[in-house]
C-alpha positions as semicolon CSV with decimal commas, in nm:
position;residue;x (nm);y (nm);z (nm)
1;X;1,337;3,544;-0,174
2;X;1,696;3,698;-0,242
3;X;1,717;3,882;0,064
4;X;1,635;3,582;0,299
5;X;1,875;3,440;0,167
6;X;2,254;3,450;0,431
7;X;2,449;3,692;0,364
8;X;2,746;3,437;0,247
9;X;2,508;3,295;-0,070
10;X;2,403;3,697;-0,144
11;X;2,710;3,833;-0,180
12;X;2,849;3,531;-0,372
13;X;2,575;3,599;-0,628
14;X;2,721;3,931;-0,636
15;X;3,046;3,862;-0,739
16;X;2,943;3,605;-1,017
17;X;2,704;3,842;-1,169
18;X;2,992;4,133;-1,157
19;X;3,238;3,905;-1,309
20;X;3,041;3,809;-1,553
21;X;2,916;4,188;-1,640
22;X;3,319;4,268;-1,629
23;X;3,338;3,993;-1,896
24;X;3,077;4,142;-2,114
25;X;2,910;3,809;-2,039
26;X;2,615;3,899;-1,821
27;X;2,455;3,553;-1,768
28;X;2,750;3,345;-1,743
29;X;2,738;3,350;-1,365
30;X;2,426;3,136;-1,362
31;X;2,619;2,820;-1,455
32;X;2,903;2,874;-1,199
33;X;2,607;2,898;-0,921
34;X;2,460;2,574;-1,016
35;X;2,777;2,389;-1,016
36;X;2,881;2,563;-0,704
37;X;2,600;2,443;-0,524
38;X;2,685;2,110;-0,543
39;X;2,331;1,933;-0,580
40;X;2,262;2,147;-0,279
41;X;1,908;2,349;-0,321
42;X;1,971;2,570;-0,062
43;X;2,295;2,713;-0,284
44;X;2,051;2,826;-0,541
45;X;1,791;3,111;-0,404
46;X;1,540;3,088;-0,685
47;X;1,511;2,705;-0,611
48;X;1,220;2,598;-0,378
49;X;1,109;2,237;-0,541
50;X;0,770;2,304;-0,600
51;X;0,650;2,535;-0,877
52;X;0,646;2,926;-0,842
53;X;0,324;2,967;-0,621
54;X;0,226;3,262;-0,865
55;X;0,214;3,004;-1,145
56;X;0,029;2,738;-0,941
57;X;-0,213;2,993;-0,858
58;X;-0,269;3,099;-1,191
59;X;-0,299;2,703;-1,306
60;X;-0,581;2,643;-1,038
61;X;-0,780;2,958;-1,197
62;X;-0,781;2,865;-1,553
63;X;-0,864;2,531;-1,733
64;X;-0,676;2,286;-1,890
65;X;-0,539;2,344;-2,225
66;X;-0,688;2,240;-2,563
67;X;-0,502;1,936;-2,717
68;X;-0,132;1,950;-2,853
69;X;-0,091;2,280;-2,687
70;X;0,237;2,407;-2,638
71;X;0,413;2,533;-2,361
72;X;0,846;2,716;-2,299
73;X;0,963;2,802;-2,023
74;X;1,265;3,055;-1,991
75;X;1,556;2,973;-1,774
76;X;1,312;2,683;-1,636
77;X;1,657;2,631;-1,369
78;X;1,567;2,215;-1,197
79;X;1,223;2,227;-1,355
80;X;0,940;2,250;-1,108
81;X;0,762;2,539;-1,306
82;X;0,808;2,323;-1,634
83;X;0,651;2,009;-1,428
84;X;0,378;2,193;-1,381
85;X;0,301;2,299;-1,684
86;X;0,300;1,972;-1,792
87;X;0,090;1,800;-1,541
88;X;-0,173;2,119;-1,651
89;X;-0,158;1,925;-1,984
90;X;0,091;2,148;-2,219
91;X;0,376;1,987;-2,395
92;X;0,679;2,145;-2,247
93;X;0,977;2,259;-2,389
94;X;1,249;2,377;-2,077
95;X;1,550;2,507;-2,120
96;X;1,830;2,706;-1,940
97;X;2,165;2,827;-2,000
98;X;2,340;2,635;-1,716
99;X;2,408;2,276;-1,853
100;X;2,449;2,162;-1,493
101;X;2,093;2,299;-1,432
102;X;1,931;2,096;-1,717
103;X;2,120;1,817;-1,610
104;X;1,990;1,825;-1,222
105;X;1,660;1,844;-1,398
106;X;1,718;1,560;-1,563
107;X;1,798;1,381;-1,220
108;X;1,505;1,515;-1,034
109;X;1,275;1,411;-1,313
110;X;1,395;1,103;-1,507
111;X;1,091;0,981;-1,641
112;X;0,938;1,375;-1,705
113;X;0,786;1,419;-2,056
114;X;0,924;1,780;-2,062
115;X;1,188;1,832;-2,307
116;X;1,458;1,981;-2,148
117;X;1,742;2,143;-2,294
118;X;2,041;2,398;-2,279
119;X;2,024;2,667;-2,480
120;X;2,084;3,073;-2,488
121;X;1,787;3,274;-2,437
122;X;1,971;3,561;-2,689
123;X;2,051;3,300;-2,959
124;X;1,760;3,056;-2,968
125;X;1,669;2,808;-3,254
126;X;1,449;3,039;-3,492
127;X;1,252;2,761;-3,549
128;X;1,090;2,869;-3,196
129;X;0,980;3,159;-3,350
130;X;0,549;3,233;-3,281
131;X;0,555;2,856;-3,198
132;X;0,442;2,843;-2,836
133;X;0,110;2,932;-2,704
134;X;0,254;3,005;-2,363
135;X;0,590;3,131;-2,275
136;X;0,666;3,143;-1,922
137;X;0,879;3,409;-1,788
138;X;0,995;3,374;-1,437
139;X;1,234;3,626;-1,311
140;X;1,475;3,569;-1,578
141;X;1,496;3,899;-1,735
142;X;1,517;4,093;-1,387
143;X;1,839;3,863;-1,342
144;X;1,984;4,084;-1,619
145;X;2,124;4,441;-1,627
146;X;1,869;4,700;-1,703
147;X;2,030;4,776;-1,964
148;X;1,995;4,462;-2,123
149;X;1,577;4,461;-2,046
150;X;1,506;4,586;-2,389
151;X;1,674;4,305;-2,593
152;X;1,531;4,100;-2,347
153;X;1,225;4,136;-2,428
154;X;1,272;4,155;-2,777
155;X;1,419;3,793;-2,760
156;X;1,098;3,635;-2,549
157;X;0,822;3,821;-2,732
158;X;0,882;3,672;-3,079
159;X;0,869;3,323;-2,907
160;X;0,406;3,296;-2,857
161;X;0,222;3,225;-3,137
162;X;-0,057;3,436;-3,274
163;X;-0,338;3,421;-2,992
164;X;-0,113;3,231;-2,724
165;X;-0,042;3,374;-2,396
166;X;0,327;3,526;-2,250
167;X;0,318;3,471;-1,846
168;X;0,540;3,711;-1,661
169;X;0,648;3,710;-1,316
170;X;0,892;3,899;-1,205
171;X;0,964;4,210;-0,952
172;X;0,861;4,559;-1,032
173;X;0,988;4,920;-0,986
174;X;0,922;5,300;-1,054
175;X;1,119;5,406;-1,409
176;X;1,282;5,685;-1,192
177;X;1,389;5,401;-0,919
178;X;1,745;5,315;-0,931
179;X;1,849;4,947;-0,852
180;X;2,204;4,733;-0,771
181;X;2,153;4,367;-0,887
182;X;2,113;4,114;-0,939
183;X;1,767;4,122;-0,919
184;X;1,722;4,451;-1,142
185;X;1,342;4,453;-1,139
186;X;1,160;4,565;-1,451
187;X;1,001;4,884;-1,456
188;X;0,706;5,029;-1,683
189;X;0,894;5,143;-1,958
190;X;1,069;4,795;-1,996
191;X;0,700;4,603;-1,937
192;X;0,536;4,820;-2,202
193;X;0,819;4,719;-2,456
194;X;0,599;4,386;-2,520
195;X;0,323;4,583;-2,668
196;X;0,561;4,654;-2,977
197;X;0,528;4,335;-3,059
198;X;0,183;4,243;-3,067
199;X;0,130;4,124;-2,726
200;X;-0,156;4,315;-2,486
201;X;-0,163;4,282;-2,143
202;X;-0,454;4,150;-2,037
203;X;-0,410;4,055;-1,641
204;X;-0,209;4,186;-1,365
205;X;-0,226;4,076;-1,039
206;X;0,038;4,238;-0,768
207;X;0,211;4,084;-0,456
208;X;0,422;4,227;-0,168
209;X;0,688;3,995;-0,060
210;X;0,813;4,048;0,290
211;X;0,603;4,356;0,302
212;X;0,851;4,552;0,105
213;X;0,962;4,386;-0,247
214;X;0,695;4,420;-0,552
215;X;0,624;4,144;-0,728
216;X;0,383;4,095;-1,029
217;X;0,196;3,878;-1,250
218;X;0,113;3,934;-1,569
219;X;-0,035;3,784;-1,870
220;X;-0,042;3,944;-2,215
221;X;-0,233;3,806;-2,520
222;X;-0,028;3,761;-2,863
223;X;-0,278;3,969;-3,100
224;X;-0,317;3,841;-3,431
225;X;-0,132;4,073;-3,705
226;X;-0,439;3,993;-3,975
């Protein structure tokens, strides 16, 4: 979690996100942190080489997937979520915006089936358009100013097929709660922006991290617009 992270690697976070917000480029600071670190998992806080234990959890409750089924995940940074997915039986497209994260991927998992790739979560090939049926979502948008949650979400949402499943994890507030990022957790008004297109939550399960951060779970179904 961010804040057990040292002090040192928190505020360095800091100053790449504000630089990057001062540049009206407010992801660019992920690919300086990966090539900062080095090939050094302790320089990158989201990075615990194993799969998000939300997601495994989820995996163990629910059965394989029928045949050919497809699976994205979002800023999958060095790819345990995506190896997951795969050994669950999806075919898995990755991708992040940080080359050098797709790249240590690539070195952790040489002989992996996922398809990993770089590529901007705001400019994506439209050809990924309702052609997954999951989309994993792991904290990426809460990485983002609030400001930028709506388009966000408008960018992910388009990405499930008709009937597939989005899976969100991510940290939660109050609307009225103000935050300083990075994280900027989502609130309720910026979760119940998925319903306007077509997707209905249909789980929620809810976690306390160190006693005091909220943390959810939460799957929505892609409703058929027949």
């Amino acid at each position: 979690m961010f804040e057990e992270q040292p002090a040192s690697l928190r505020q360095r976070i800091k100053t790449l996100a504000t630089e990057a917000q001062q540049q009206n480029q407010p992801y660019a600071w992920f690919e300086p942190l990966y090539a900062q670190a080095q090939g050094d998992v302790d320089q990158v806080p989201w990075a615990k080489s194993t799969p998000h234990p939300y997601l495994q959890a989820w995996l163990r409750q629910h059965p394989q997937p029928a045949a050919d089924s497809k699976a994205l995940v979002i800023g999958c940074g060095l790819g345990d979520d995506a190896e997951a997915l795969e050994a669950h039986g999806y075919q898995v497209t990755a991708f992040d915006v940080s080359s050098t994260a797709i790249a240590w991927c690539q070195r952790r998992f040489p002989n992996s089936a996922v398809h990993y790739q770089v590529a901007d979560l705001l400019n994506l090939d439209p050809n990924w358009h309702h052609a997954f049926d999951l989309v994993h979502e792991c904290r990426n948008i809460q990485a983002l100013p609030i400001e930028m949650h709506r388009q966000v979400v408008g960018a992910i949402a388009p990405l499930v097929t008709e009937g597939g499943i989005l899976l969100v994890i991510t940290r939660t507030r109050p609307d009225e709660a103000d935050c300083d990022g990075p994280p900027w957790p989502l609130s309720p008004q910026a979760l119940a922006k998925f319903a306007a297109y077509g997707l209905l939550e249909i789980e929620r399960a809810t976690f306390l991290e160190g006693e005091t951060v909220p943390q959810a779970r939460i799957i929505y179904h892609k409703q058929s617009s027949h």
